[in-house]
ROPA-383472 format. One record per residue: residue in one letter; x, y negated, z of N, C-alpha, C in turn. Coordinates in steps of 0.1 Angstrom, whole numbers, padded with zeros to 4 digits, always signed. Atoms other than C-alpha are relative to their C-alpha. Layout:
% ROPA-383472
AXYZXYZXYZ...
% end
This chain:
% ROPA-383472
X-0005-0004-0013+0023-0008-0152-0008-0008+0010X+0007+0003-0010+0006-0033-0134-0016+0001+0002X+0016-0002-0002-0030-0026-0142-0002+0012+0006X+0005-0006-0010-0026+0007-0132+0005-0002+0017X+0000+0001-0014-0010-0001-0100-0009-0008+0009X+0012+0005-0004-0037-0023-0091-0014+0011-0002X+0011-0014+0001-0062+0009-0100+0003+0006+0009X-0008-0008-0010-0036+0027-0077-0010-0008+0015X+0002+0002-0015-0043+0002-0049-0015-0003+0006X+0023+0003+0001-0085+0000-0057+0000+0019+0008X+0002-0014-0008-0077+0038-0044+0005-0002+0013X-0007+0001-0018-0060+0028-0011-0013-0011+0005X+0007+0003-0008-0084+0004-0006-0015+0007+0003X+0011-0015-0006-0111+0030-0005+0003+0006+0011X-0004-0006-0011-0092+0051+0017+0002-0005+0009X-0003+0013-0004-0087+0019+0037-0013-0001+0008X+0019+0007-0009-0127+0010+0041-0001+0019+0009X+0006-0012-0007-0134+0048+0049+0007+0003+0012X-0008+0002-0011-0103+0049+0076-0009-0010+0010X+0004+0010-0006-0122+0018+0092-0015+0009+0002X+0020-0010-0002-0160+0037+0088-0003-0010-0003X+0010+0011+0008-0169+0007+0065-0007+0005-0013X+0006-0009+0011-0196+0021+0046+0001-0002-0016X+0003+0005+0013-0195+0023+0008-0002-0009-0005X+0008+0008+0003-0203-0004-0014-0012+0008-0009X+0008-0002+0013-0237+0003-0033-0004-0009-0011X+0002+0005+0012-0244-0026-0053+0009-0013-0009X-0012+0005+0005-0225-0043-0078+0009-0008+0009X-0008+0017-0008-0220-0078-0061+0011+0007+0009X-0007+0003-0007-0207-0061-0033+0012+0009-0002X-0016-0003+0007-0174-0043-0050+0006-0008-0005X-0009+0008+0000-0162-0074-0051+0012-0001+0010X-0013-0004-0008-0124-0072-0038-0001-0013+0011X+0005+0012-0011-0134-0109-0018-0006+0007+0007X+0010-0008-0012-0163-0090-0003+0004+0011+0008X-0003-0008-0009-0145-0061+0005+0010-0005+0009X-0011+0004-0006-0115-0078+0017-0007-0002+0011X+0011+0010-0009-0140-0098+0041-0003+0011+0008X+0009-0011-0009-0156-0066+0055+0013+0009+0002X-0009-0003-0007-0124-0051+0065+0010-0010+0008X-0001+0014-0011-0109-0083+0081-0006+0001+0011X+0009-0002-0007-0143-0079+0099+0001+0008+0009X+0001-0010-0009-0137-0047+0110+0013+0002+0010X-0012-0006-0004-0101-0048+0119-0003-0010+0014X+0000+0014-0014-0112-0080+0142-0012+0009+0008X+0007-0005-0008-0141-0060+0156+0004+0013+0006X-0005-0014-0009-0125-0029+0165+0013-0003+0009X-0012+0009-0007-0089-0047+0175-0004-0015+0002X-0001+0013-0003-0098-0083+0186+0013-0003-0001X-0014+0008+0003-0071-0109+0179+0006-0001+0015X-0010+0009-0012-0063-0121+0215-0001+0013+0013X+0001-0012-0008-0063-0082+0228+0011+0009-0008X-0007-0008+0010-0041-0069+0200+0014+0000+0005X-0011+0000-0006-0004-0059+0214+0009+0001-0011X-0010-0003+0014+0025-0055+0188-0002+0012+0005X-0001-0018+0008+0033-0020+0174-0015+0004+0007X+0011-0006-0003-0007-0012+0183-0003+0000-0012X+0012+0000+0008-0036-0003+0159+0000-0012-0010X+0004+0010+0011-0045-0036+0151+0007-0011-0008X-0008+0008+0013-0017-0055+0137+0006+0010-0007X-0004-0006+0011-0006-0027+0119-0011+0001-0013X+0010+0003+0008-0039-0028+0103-0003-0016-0011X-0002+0013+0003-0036-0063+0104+0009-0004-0015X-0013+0002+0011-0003-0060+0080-0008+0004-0011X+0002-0006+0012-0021-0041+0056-0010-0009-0005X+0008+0015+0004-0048-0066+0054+0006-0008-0012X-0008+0013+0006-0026-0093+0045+0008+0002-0013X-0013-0008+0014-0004-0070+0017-0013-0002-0011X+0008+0003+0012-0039-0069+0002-0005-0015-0006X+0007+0012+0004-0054-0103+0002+0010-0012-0004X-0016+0008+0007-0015-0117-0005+0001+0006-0014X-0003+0000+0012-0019-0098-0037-0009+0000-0007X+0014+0001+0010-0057-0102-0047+0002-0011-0011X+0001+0013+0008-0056-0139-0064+0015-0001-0009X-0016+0001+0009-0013-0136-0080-0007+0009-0008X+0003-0012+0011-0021-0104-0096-0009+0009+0005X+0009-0009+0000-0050-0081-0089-0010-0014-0011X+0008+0007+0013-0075-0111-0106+0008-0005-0012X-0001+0001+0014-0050-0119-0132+0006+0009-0007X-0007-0019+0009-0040-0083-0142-0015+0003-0004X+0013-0007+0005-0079-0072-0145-0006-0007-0010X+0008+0010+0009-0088-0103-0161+0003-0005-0014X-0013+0003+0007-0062-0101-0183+0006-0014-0005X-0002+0016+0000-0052-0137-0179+0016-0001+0000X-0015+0001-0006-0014-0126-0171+0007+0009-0009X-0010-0008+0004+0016-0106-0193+0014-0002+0012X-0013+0002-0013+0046-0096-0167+0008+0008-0006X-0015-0003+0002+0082-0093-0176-0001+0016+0004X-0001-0012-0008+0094-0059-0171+0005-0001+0016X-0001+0002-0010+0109-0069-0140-0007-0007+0010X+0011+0004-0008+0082-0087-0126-0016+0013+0004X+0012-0013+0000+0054-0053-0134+0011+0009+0005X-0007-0006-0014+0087-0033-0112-0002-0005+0010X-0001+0006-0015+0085-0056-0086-0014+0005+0010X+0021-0007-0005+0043-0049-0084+0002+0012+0004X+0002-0017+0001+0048-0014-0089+0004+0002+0014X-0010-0007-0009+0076-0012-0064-0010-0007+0017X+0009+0004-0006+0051-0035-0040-0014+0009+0004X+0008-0012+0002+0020-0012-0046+0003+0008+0011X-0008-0015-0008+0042+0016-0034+0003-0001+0012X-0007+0001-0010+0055+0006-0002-0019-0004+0009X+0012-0001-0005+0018-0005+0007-0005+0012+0003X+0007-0020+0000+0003+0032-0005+0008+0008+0007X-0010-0006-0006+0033+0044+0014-0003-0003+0016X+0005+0008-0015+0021+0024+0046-0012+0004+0004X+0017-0005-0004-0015+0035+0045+0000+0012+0004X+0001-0015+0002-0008+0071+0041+0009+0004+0015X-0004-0005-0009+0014+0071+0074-0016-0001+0016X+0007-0003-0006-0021+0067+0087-0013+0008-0004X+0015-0009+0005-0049+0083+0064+0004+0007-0010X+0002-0008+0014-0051+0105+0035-0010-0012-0007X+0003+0001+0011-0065+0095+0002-0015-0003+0005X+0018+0001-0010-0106+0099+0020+0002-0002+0009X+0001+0012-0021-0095+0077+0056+0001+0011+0005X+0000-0008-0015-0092+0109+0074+0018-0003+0005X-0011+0001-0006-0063+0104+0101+0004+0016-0001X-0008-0009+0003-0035+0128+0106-0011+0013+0010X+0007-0016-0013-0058+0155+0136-0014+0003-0019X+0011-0002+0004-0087+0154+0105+0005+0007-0015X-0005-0001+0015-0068+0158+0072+0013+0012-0003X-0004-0010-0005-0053+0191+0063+0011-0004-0013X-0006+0002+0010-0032+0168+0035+0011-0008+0005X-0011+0010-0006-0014+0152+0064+0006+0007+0017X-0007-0011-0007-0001+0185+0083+0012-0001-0002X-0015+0003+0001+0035+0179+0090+0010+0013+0008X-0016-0011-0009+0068+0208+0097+0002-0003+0009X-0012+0006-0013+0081+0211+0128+0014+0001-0010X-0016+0000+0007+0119+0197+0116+0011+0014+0009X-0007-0008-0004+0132+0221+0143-0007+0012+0002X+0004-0011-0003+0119+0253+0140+0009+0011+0011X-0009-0011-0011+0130+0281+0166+0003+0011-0012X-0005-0013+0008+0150+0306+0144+0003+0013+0006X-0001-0013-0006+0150+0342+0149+0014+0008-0004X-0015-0007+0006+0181+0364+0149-0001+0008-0003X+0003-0011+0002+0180+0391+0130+0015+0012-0006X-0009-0010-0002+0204+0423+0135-0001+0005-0011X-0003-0011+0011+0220+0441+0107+0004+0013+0007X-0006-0012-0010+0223+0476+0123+0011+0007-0015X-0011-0006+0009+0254+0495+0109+0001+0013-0005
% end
């Protein structure tokens, strides 16, 4: 459970760098989760500066997600891949249920490929109130 949810969240943080317009990695070294972590930090401070950032704006919401990641790289992402770590069942729910609430947080701003909600035709939302039509039974 917890290795794939850590696979799970190597896919949010993709859709994560690409949301930002942080290019690909191409060579090994730099698919390091340190290195990426680093170059989105980077970006969220260059696109939102820290001492311009307002609550409920862009960049501390970005900011949160940051921190969800690099609060669970060194506990469990390097000792789930490294396999240095076995987790209780209720410890690999707690991850899982962690995971989730992150990929649940990302996605109220990108799809799966960083596109925002005007770009991505995977994050077209109902009107809850549609206007209903009335339709006559003639007799």
């Amino acid at each position: 459970t917890v290795f794939h949810s850590m696979r799970a969240l190597e896919a949010g943080i993709r859709a994560l760098c690409a949301f930002l317009e942080i290019p690909d990695a191409t060579k090994p070294a730099e698919k390091n989760w340190a290195i990426i972590l680093k170059a989105i930090s980077d970006k969220i401070n260059e696109k939102w500066p820290k001492n311009t950032r307002l609550p409920n704006t862009m960049g501390p919401k970005m900011e949160s997600l940051y921190a969800t990641l690099d609060a669970v790289k060194n506990p469990w992402r390097n000792a789930t891949m490294h396999v240095e770590t076995i987790y209780a069942p209720h410890e690999a729910l707690h991850i899982l249920r962690c995971v989730s609430m992150f990929l649940l947080d990302l996605a109220s701003y990108c799809d799966e490929e960083g596109r925002d909600a005007q770009e991505s035709p995977a994050m077209t939302t109902v009107d809850e109130n549609p206007i209903s039509e009335t339709f006559v039974v003639s007799e």
